[in-house]
C-alpha positions in Angstrom: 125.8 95.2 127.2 128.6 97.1 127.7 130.9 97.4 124.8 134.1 96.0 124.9 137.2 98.4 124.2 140.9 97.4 123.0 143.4 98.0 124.6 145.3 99.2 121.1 144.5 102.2 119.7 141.4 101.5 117.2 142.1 104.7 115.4 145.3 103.5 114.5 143.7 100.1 113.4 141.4 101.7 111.1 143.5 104.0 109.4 145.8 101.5 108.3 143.1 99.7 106.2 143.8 100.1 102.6 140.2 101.0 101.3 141.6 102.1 97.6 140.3 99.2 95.9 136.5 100.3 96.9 136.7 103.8 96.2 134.9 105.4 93.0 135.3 108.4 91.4 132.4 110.8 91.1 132.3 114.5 89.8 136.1 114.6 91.3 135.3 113.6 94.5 136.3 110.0 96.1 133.8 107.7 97.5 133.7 104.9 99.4 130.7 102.6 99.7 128.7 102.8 103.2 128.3 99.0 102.7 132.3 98.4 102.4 132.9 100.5 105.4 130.1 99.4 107.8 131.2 95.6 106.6 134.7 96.4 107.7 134.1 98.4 110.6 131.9 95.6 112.3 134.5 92.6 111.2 137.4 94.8 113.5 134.1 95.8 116.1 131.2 93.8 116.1 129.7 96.1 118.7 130.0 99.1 116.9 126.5 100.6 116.1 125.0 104.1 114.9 122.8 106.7 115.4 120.3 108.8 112.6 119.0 111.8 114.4 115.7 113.5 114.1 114.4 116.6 114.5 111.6 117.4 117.2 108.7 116.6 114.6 110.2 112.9 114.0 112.1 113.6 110.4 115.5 112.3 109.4 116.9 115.6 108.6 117.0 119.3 109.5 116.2 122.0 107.7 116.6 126.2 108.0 113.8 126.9 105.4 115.9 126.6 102.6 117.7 123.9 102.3 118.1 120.9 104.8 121.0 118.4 106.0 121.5 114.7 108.3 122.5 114.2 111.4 124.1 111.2 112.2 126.2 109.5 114.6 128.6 106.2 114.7 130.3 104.4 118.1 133.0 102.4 118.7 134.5 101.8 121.7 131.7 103.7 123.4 133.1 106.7 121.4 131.0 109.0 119.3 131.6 110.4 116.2 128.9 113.1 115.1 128.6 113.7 111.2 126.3 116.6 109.4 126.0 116.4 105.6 124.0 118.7 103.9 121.6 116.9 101.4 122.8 117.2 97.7 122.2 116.6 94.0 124.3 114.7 92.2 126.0 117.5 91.2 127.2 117.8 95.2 125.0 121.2 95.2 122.0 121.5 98.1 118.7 120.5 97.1 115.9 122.9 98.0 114.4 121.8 101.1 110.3 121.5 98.6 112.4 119.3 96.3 113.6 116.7 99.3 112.4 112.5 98.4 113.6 110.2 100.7 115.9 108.8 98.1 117.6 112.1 98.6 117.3 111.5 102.2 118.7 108.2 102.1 121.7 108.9 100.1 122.1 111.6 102.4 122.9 109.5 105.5 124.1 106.8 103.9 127.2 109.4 102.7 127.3 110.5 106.0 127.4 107.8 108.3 130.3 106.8 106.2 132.2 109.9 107.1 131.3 109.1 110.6 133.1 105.7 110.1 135.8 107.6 108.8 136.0 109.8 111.9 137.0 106.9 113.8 140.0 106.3 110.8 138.4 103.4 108.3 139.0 105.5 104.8 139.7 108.6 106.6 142.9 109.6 104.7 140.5 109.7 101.3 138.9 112.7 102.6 142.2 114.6 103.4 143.3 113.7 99.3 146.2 111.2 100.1 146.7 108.7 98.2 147.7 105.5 100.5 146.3 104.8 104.1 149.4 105.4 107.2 152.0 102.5 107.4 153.6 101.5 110.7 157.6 101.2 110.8 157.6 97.6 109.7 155.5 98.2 106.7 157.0 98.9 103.6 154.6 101.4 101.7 153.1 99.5 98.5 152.5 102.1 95.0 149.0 103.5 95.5 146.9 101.3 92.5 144.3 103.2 90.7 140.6 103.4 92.4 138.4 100.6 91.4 136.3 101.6 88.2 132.8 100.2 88.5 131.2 100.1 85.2 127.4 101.3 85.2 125.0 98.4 84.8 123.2 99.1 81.6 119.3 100.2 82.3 117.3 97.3 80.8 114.5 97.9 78.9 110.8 96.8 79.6 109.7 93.7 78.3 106.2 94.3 77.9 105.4 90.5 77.9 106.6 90.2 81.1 106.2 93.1 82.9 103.5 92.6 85.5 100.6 94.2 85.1 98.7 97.1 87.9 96.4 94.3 89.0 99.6 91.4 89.7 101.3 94.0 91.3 99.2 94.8 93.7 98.0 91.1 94.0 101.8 90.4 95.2 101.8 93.6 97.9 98.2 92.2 99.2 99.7 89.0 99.4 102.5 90.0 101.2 100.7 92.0 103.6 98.1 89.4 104.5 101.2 87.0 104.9 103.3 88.8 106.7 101.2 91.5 108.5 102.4 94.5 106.7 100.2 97.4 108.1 99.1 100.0 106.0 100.8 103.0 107.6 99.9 106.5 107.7 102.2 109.3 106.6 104.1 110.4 109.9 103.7 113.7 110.1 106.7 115.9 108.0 108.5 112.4 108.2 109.2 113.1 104.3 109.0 115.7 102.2 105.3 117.0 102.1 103.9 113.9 100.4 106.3 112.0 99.8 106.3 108.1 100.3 107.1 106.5 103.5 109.8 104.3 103.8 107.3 101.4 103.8 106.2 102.3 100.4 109.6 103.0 99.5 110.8 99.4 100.2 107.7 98.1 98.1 108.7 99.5 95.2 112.0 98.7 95.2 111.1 95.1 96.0 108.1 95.3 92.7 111.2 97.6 90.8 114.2 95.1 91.0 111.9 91.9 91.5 113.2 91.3 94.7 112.3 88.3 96.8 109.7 90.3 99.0 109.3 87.7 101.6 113.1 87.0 102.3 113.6 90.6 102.9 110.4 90.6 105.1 112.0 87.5 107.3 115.4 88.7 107.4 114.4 91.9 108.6 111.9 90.7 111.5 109.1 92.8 109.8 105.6 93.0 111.0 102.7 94.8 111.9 104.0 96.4 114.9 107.6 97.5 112.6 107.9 101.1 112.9 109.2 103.5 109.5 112.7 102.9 111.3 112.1 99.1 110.6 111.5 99.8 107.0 114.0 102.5 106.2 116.7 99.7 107.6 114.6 97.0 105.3 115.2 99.6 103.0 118.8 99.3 103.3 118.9 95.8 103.5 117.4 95.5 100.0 120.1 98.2 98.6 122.7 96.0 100.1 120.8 93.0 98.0 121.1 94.8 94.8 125.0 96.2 95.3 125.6 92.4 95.4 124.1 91.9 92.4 126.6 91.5 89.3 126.8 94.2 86.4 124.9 92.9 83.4 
């Protein structure tokens, strides 16, 4: 289906949504969460959709031997914004391309498609260090308020007593496989770093991790035994998007 284009400038629609309230601070660098912006951009363009390259071997990211970055892309209005971001630490440095997880991966495009949002002007004005987004004539510019402090949700600690043992754990992945026809995979070749997890296993511990409801995820995401790693990287994210809903304890 072709996708359906205003006739108002979209650019100037996106840039005049005031994002401030969902940015966080981080080694003194603003952030906006991929979640807000992607929820935001698809409420002003439902049709808008995006793109993770791969290399010619199949892998989410590229690499030069030494270190390695994403490729992604983001359309709206049948335009194409194109976004590279190198893969970091959380120190914003590069991470040697034999120390690569797919967590790293992940947060990689995750930070970038939300710069490719931002290409088409949803948060855009955070990355150029102003403090409010453009007005038009009839707007009266508000004070910029402070960014939105989110305060770290303190790490639990194991209860023994009800932590599940090796044997329930894998009783519950068995079960959900047999249920829901969740094939055992092999590793795509280079898909992640050396031998790394797939995104399959990926999911399944995040599921086990946060005691996620394994089967909802499964239904919502259409998951099955023909579902490819793409299927469960997106799973993947699904389940993220579970968890950023969750409150702070």
């Amino acid at each position: 289906m072709a996708e359906t284009k205003n006739t108002k400038n979209y650019f100037e629609e996106l840039n005049s949504v005031d994002v401030n309230k969902k940015v966080e601070k981080k080694n003194g660098l603003s952030y906006l969460s991929w979640a807000y912006a992607w929820g935001e951009l698809k409420k002003k363009f439902p049709e808008a959709n995006y793109t993770i390259y791969e290399n010619q071997m199949g892998w989410f990211y590229f690499t030069d031997g030494k270190t390695a970055w994403v490729k992604t892309g983001v359309t709206v209005n049948g335009i194409e914004h194109i976004e590279y971001l190198p893969i970091m630490n959380n120190r914003n440095q590069s991470i040697p391309v034999g120390n690569i997880t797919s967590f790293d991966v992940n947060k990689a495009i995750q930070r970038s498609l939300t710069k490719a949002v931002a290409r088409h002007g949803l948060g855009l004005y955070i990355y150029a260090g102003e403090d409010l987004p453009e007005t038009t004539s009839e707007q009266t510019p508000a004070p910029a308020p402070a960014p939105a402090k989110r305060t770290p949700a303190r790490q639990q600690k194991p209860n023994p007593e009800n932590a599940p043992s090796e044997q329930q754990d894998q009783g519950l992945i068995e079960s959900l496989e047999e249920q829901y026809s969740m094939p055992t995979m092999p590793l795509p070749l280079g898909f992640i770093n050396h031998e790394g997890p797939t995104w399959r296993d990926t999911l399944r511990e995040t599921i086990n991790k946060y005691q996620l409801d394994g089967a909802a995820i499964i239904n919502a995401c259409g998951l099955n035994k023909n579902s490819t790693e793409l299927d469960y990287f997106n799973a993947y994210n699904y389940a993220q998007s579970l968890l950023l809903e969750r409150p702070n304890d």
